[in-house]
C-alpha positions in Angstrom: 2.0 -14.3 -15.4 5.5 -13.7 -14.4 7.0 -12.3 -11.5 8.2 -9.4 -13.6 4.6 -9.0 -15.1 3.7 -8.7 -11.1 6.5 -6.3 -10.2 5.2 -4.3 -13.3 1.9 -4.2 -11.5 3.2 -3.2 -8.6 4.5 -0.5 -10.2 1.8 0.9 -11.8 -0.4 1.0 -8.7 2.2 2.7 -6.6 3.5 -0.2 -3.9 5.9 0.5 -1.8 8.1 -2.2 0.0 8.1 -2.3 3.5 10.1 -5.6 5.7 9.8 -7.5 2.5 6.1 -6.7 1.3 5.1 -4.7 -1.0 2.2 -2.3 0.4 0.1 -0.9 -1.8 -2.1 2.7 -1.2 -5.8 3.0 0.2 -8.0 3.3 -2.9 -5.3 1.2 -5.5 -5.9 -1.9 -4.0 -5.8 -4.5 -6.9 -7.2 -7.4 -7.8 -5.4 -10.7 -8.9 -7.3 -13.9 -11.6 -6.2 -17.2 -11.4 -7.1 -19.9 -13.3 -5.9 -23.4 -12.7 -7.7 -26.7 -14.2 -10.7 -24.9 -15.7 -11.6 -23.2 -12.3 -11.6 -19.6 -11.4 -10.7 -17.3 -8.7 -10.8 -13.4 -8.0 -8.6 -12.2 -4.9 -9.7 -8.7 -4.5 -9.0 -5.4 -2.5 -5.5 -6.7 -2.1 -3.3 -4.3 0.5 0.0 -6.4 0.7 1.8 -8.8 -1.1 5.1 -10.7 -1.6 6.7 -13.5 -3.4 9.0 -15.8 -2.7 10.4 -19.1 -5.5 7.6 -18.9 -7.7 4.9 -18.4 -4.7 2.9 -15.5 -4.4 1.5 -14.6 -0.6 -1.5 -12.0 -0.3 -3.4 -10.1 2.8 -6.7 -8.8 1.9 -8.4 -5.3 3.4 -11.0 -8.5 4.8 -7.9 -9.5 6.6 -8.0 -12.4 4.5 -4.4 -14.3 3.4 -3.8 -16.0 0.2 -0.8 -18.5 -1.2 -1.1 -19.5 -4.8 1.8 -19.8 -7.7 2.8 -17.0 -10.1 2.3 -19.9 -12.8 -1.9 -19.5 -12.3 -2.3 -16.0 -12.0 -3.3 -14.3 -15.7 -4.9 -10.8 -15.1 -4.5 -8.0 -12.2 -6.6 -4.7 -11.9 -7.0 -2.0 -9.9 -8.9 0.9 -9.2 -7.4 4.6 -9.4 -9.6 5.9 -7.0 -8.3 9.5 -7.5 -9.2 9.6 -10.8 -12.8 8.1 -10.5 -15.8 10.3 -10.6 -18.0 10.2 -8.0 -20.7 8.0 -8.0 -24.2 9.3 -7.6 -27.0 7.4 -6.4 -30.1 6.1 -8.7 -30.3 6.0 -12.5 -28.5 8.5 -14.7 
C-alpha cells in the first residue's frame, strides 16, 4: 500500500485531521492487513492514525498503539455502520 492508497482510505471513511491525526467517526472504525515474511496481522477498530516517512502510527478503541511501515500494509476495511441492518438474534 501507498500512503496515497491510505489517504484514499481515509477518505472514504470520513477522517478528519485534528493536531496532526487523522480521527476517524464512531461506527467507521477501519481495519488495517499487514503481511510481512509470510506472517499476518489484523489491526482492527482503528480511531486514529497518522504517518510520518513511510511509518504508519495507529490507537485502537482497546487503547492499543501500533507502528508498522506503509510498505506491509495490503488491505483496509471498514464498517458503515449507518448503513448496516440491524442484527437480530438466533438463526434467520
Amino acid at each position: 500500500m501507498t500512503i496515497q492508497e491510505l489517504q484514499e482510505v481515509l477518505s472514504l471513511c470520513s477522517a478528519q485531521e485534528v493536531n496532526g491525526w487523522f480521527e476517524v467517526p464512531e461506527g467507521r472504525h477501519p481495519a488495517v492487513h499487514l503481511a510481512s515474511n509470510g506472517v499476518g496481522l489484523a489491526i482492527n477498530r482503528i480511531v486514529k492514525l497518522r504517518h510520518l516517512r513511510g511509518q504508519v502510527q495507529v490507537h485502537t478503541a482497546r487503547e492499543e498503539t501500533y507502528v508498522f511501515s506503509i510498505e506491509n500494509a495490503f488491505a483496509c476495511a471498514f464498517e458503515d455502520k449507518d448503513k448496516r441492518e440491524s442484527r437480530k438474534a438466533g438463526f434467520i
